[in-house]
MILUM-998388 format. One record per residue (C-alpha): residue number from 1; residue in three letters; y, z, x. Coordinates in steps of 0.25 Angstrom, whole numbers, plus 2048, in hexadecimal, padded with zeros to 3 digits. Last residue first. Example, Ala and Ser with C-alpha at 12.3 -4.5 7.8 and 13.67 -1.06 7.14 Angstrom:
<rec nr="2" rest="SER" py="7FC" pz="81D" px="837"/>
<rec nr="1" rest="ALA" py="7EE" pz="81F" px="831"/>
// end
This chain:
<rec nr="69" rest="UNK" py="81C" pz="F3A" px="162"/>
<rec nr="68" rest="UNK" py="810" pz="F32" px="165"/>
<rec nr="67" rest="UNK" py="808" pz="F2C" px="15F"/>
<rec nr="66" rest="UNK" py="80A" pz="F2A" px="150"/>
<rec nr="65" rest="UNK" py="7FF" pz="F21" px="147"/>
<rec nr="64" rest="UNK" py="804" pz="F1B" px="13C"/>
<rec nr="63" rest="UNK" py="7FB" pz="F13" px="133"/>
<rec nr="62" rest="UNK" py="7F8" pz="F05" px="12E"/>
<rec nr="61" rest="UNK" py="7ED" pz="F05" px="123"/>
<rec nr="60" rest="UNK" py="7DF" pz="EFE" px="11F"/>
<rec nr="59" rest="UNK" py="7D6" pz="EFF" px="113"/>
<rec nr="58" rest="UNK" py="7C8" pz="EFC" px="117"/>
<rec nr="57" rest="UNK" py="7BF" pz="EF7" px="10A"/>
<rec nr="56" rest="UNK" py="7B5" pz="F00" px="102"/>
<rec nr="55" rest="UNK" py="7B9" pz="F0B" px="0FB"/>
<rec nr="54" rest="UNK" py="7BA" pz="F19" px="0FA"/>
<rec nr="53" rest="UNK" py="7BC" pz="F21" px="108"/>
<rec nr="52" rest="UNK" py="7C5" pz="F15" px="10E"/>
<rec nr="51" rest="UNK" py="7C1" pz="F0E" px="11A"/>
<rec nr="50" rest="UNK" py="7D0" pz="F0E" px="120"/>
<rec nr="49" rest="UNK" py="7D4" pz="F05" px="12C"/>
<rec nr="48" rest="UNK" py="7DE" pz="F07" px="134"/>
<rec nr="47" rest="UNK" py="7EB" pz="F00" px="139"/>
<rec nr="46" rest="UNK" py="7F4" pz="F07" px="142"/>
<rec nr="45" rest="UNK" py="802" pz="F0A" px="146"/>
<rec nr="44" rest="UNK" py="807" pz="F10" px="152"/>
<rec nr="43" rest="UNK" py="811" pz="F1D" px="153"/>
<rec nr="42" rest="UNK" py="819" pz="F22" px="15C"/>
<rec nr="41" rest="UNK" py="826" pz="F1B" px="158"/>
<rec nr="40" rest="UNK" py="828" pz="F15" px="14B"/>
<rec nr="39" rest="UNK" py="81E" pz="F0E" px="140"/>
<rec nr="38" rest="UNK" py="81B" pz="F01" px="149"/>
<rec nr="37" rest="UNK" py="811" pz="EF6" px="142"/>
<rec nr="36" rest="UNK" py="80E" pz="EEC" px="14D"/>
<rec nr="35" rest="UNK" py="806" pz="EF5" px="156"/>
<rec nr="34" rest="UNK" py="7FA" pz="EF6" px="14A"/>
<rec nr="33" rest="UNK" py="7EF" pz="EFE" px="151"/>
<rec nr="32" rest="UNK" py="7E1" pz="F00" px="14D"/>
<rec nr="31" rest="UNK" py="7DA" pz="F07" px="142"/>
<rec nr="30" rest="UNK" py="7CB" pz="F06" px="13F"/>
<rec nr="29" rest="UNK" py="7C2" pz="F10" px="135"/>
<rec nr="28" rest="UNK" py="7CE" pz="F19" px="12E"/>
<rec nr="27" rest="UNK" py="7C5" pz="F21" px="124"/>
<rec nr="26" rest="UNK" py="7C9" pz="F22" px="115"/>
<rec nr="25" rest="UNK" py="7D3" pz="F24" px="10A"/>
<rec nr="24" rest="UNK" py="7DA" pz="F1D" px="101"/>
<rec nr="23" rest="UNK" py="7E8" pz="F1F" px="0F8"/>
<rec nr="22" rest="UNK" py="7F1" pz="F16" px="0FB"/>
<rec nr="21" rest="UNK" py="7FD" pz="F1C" px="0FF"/>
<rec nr="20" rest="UNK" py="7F2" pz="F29" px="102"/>
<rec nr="19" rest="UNK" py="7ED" pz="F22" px="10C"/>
<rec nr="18" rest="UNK" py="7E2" pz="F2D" px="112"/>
<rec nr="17" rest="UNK" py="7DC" pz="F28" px="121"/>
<rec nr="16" rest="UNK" py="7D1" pz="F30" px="125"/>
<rec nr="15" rest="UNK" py="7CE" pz="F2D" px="134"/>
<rec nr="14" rest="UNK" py="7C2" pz="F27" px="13B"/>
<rec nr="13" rest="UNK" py="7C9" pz="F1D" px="141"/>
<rec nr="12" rest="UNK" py="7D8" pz="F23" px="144"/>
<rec nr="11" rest="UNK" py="7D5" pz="F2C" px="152"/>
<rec nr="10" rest="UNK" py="7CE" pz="F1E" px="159"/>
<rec nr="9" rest="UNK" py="7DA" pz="F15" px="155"/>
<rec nr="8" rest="UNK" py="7E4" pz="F1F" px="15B"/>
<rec nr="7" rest="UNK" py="7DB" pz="F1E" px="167"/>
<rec nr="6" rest="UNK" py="7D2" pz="F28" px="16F"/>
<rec nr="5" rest="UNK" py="7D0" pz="F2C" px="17D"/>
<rec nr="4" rest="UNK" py="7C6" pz="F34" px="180"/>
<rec nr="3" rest="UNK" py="7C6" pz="F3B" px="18D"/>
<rec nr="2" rest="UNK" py="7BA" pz="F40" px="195"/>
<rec nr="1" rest="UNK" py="7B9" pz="F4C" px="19D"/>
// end
């Protein structure tokens, strides 16, 4: 039986991210980890890029990701 291993950065791409702070939508293409940003125990920050639905230029964000309890 084979295994597949996957990462944080592999479940995010392909994902629809909604900012509704800054109202855009569209498909996270790339995200990788940021250890210099620390939002509290358990969770790990990361950088994405965002092809929005309606427009022409990446946007980027930093997001919150938990792991663990």
């Amino acid at each position: 039986m084979a295994t597949k291993l996957y990462t944080i950065e592999n479940l995010l791409v392909g994902k629809t991210y909604n900012s509704r702070s800054r109202n855009f939508e569209g498909e996270i293409v790339y995200a990788e980890p940021r250890p210099e940003i620390w939002y509290g125990d358990n969770t790990e920050a990361y950088l994405i890029t965002i092809r929005p639905k309606y427009s022409v230029s990446d946007r980027y964000a930093t997001i919150a990701v938990k792991v663990g309890e």
